[in-house]
C-alpha positions as CSV (number, residue, x, y, z in Angstrom):
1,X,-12.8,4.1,-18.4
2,X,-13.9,6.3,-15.5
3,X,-15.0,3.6,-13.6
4,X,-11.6,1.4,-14.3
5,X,-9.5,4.3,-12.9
6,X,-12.1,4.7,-10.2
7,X,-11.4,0.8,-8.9
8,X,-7.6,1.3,-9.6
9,X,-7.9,4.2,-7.4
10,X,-9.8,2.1,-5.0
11,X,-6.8,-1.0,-5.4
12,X,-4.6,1.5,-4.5
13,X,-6.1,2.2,-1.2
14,X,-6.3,-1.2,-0.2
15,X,-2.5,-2.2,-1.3
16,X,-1.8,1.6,1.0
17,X,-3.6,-0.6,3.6
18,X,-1.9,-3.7,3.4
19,X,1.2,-1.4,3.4
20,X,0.5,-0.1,6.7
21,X,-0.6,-3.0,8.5
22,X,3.2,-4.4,7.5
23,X,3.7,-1.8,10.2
24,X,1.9,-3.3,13.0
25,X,2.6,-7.0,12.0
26,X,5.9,-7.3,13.5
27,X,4.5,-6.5,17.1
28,X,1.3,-8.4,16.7
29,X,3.6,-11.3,15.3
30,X,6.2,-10.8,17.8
31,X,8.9,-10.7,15.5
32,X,11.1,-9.9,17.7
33,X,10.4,-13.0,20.0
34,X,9.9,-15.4,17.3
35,X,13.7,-14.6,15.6
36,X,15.1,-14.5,18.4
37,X,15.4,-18.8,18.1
38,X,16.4,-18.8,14.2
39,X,20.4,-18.5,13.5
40,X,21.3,-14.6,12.8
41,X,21.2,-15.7,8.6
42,X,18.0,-16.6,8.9
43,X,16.9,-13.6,10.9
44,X,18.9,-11.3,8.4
45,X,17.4,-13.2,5.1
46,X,13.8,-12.9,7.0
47,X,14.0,-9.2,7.8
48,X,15.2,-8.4,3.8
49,X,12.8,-10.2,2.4
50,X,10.1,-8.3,5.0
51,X,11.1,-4.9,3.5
52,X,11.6,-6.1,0.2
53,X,8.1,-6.7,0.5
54,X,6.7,-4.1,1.7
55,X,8.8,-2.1,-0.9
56,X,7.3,-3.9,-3.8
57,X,3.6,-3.5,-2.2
58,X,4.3,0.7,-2.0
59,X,5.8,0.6,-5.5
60,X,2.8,-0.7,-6.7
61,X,0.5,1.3,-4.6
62,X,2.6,4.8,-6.5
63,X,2.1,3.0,-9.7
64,X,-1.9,2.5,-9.0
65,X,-2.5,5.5,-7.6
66,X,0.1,8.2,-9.8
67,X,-0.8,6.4,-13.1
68,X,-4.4,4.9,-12.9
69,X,-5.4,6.6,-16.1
70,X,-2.7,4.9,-17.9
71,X,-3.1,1.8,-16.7
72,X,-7.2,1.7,-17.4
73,X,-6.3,2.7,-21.0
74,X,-5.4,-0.9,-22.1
75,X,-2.4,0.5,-24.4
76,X,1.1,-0.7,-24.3
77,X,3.0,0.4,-21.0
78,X,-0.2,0.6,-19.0
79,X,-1.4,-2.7,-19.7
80,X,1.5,-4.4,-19.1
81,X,1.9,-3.0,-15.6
82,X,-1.7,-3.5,-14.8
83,X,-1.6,-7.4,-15.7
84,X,1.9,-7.5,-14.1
85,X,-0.3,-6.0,-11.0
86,X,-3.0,-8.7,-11.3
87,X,-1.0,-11.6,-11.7
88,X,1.2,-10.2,-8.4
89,X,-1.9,-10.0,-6.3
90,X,-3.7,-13.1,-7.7
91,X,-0.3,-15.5,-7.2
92,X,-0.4,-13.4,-3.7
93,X,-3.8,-14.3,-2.3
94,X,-3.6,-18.0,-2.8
95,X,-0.2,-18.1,-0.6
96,X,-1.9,-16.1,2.2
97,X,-4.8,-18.3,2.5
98,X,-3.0,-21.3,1.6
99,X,0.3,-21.8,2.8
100,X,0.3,-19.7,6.1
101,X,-1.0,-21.3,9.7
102,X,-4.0,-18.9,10.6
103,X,-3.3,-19.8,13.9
């Protein structure tokens, strides 16, 4: 189990990185360039969704990181939020490589 909780811990630093670079992606996006053209609902509904986002991702970075133990345990609560986490990040991944222009 030491090991699991050791790789959660290690999860949690990536999702903390993918947090921060939510930061940075508006400017090297241009964001502010880019929503400029789209009518102001669109630009509102855009920007929500962005944080709600990047909420989510930090939620479940505090989850990994303040209750690895737990979810390594494979008991009730813990492994619920741990599959919950897995299916999140595996339905995630797909959508990134998949469905966005790389250029």
């Amino acid at each position: 189990m030491r090991i699991l909780t050791l790789a959660l811990r290690v999860a949690g630093g990536l999702q903390l990185a993918i947090t921060f670079a939510n930061f940075v992606l508006p400017a090297k996006l241009k964001y502010r360039e880019n929503l400029v053209r789209v009518s102001p609902i669109i630009r509102q509904i855009f920007i929500v969704h962005s944080a709600y986002i990047v909420g989510v991702v930090l939620l479940l970075v505090t989850i990994t990181f303040a209750f690895a133990p737990e979810l390594a345990s494979g008991r009730g609560l813990g492994r619920f939020l741990a599959a919950a986490i897995a299916v999140f990040w595996t339905c995630r991944l797909p959508v990134q490589l998949l469905c966005y222009d790389a250029a």
